[in-house]
Every structure is written in structure tokens, then in C-alpha cells.
C-alpha positions in Angstrom: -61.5 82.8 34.9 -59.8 79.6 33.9 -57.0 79.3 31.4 -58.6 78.2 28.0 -56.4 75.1 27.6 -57.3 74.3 31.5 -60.5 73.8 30.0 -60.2 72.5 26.8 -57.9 69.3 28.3 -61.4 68.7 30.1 -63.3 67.9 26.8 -61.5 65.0 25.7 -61.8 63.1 29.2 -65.9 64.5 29.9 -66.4 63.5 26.1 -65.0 59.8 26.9 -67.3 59.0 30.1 -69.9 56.4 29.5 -72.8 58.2 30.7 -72.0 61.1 28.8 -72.0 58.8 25.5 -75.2 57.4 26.3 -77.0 60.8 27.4 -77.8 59.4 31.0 -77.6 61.7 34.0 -79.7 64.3 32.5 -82.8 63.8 33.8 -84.5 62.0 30.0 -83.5 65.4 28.1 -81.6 65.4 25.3 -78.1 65.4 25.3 -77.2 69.0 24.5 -74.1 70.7 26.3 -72.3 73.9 25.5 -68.5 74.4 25.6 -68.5 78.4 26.2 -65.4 80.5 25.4 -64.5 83.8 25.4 -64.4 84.9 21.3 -60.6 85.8 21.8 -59.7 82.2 21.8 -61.3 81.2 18.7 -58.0 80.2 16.7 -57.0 77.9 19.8 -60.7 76.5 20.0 -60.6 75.4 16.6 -56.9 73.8 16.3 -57.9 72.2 20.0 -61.2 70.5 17.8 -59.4 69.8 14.5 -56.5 67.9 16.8 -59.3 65.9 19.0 -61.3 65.2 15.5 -57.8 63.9 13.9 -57.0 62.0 17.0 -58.7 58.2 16.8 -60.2 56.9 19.8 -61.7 53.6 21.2 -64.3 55.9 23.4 -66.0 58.1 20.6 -66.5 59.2 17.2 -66.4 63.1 17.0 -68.5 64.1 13.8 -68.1 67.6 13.4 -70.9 69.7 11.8 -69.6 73.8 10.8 -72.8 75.6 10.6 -70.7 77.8 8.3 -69.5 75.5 5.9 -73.0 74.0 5.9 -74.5 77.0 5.4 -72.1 77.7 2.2 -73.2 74.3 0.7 -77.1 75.5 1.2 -75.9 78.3 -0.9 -73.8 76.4 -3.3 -76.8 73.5 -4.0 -79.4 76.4 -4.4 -76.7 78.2 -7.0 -77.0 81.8 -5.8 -72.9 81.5 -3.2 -71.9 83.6 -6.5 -74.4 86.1 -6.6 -74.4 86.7 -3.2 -71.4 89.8 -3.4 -73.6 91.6 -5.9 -77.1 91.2 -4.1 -75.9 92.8 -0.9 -74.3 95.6 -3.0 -77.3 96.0 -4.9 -80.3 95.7 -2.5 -78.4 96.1 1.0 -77.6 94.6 4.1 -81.1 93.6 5.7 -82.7 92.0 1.8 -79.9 89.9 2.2 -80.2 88.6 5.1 -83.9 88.3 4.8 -83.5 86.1 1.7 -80.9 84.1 2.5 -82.9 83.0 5.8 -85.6 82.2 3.8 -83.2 79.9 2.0 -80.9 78.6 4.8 -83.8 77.4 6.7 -83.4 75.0 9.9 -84.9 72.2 8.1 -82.4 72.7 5.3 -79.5 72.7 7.4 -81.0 69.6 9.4 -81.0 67.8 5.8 -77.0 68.4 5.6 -76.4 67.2 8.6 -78.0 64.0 8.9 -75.8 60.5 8.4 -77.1 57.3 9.4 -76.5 55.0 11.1 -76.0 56.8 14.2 -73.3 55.0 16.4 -73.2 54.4 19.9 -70.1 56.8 20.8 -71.0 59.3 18.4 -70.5 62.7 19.8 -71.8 66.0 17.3 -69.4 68.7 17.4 -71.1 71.6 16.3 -69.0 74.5 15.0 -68.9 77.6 13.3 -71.5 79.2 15.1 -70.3 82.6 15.4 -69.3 82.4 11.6 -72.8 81.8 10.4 -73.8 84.8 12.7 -76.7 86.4 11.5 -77.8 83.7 9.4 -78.5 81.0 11.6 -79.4 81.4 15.4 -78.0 79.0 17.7 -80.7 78.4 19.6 -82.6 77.7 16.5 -80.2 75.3 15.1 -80.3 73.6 18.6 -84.1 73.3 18.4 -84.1 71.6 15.1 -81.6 69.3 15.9 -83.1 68.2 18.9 -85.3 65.5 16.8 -83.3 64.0 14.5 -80.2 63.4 17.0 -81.8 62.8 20.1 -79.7 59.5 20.6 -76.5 61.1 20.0 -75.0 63.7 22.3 -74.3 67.1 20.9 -71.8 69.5 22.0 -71.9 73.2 20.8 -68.6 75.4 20.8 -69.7 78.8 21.7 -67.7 81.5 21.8 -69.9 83.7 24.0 -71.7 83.0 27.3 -74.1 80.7 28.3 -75.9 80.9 31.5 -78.1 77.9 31.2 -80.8 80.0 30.5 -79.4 82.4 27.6 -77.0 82.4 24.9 -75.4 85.8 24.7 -72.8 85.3 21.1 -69.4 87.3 21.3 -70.4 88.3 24.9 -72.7 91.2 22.8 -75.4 89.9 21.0 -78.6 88.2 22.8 -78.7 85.2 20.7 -81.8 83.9 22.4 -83.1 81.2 25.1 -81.8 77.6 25.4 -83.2 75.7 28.4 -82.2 72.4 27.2 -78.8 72.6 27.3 -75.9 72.1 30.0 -72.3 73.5 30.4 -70.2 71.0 29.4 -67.5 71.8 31.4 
């Protein structure tokens, strides 16, 4: 297996490459790749994207979207972050999660994410995806987003495995299907 910072010295050059920024070469799908990592490198994976995100360049824009901080601001707009604690105490685990689902909704996170006016040389990072683990599914969020940000490419840090078939999160939990996607890497 290759040496995590092997790999992530490939993003900034595979993020840079004019096809890549103009979602050609994929046979008309919709620009969607995953950068998979094994979980134990989280804390590198995340200072490697907050250095590339700090880092101007002539090539790209790097908008990065945290499914978990998102999710939080769901919570926060809808007034119940603070009651959360006390709901899980009080009717368990599985309500939780039920209602909060119900709240965090694709469509609601879709409405935090958008900005306009897209820009050619946008990139989407999007994060925190094993944060907001069991809230949102990946392969959900992927769906949703394939719509509103079809001109824009999108790249997914995963810290898991991806097969181009299946998304398996923390190399343990089946996190569903995604055929629309490619390594990015």
C-alpha cells in the first residue's frame, strides 16, 4: 500500500490538470472522484486539506464543504444542537438518529452548500464524512449533489475503501453503492 503522503502530493497536481477542472475524460458523467484513505490517517488527511485550502493557486479554487460542520448548522438553524445531549439520554440511541435524519435531510444539507456563481476552477472538497457517520450516508449526500454541482468537480475524502462500485466507511461499515464515482488517485 502506498505511503499516505505518496498519495496526498498526487492531489494537488491531479486537482490542477485542465481536464480534470472542466470534468472532461469521463465519459459525460459528472465529475465525482474519491480520495480513499485508510481511517488511521485522518489527522494527516485533514492538515494535508487545510494546507492545500490555505495555499492560493492560479489553477483552482478548493471550496471545502464538512458534512459535519454542515450538519451542526442544520441543527443550530432548526434550534434543537442544545437539546440533542438530553434527547439521546432520554429516548435512546436509534429515536435520535431517526429524528435527526428526518431533520438533516439531503435537500437541507444541499441548501448549505450551495454558492453561486460557480467558477470555472472550482473544485468541492467534501469532508467530514466519517464525522457525520450515521447521520448522513455518503452515497446519499453524493446523489443529491449530483444536480446542483454538476459543472463543478467534486472530490470526496473518504477514509474507508472504495471499489468503484461500494463505499465500505472505516473499512467496517457498508456505506452503500456509488457507481458514479472514480478514484481520484
Amino acid at each position: 500500500m502506498p505511503d499516505i503522503n505518496q498519495e496526498l502530493d498526487k492531489i494537488k497536481s491531479r486537482i490542477s490538470e485542465a481536464n480534470f477542472l472542466s470534468n472532461k475524460g469521463l465519459s459525460n458523467e459528472v465529475g465525482i472522484h474519491v480520495f480513499k484513505y485508510d481511517p488511521k490517517y485522518e489527522l494527516s488527511v485533514r492538515n494535508y486539506i487545510e494546507r492545500l485550502v490555505n495555499t492560493a493557486s492560479e489553477h483552482y479554487r478548493i471550496i471545502e464543504l464538512d458534512l459535519y460542520r454542515i450538519f451542526l448548522e442544520i441543527l443550530k438553524d432548526k434550534r434543537i444542537l442544545d437539546t440533542v445531549p438530553s434527547l439521546e439520554e432520554k429516548k435512546g440511541n436509534e429515536y435520535l438518529l431517526t429524528q435527526l435524519q428526518k431533520i438533516a435531510t439531503p435537500e437541507a444539507f444541499i441548501e448549505k452548500m450551495k454558492y453561486a456563481p460557480h467558477q470555472c476552477g472550482d473544485v468541492i472538497f467534501l469532508t467530514g464524512v466519517g464525522k457525520v457517520y450515521p447521520f448522513m450516508r455518503s452515497h446519499k449526500m453524493l446523489d443529491s449533489m449530483q444536480l446542483e454541482f454538476s459543472d463543478v468537480p467534486i472530490v470526496m475524502f473518504y477514509p474507508g475503501e472504495f471499489n468503484g462500485q461500494s463505499l465500505s466507511l472505516f473499512n467496517k461499515f457498508h456505506d452503500g453503492n456509488y457507481y458514479r464515482a472514480f478514484n481520484l488517485i
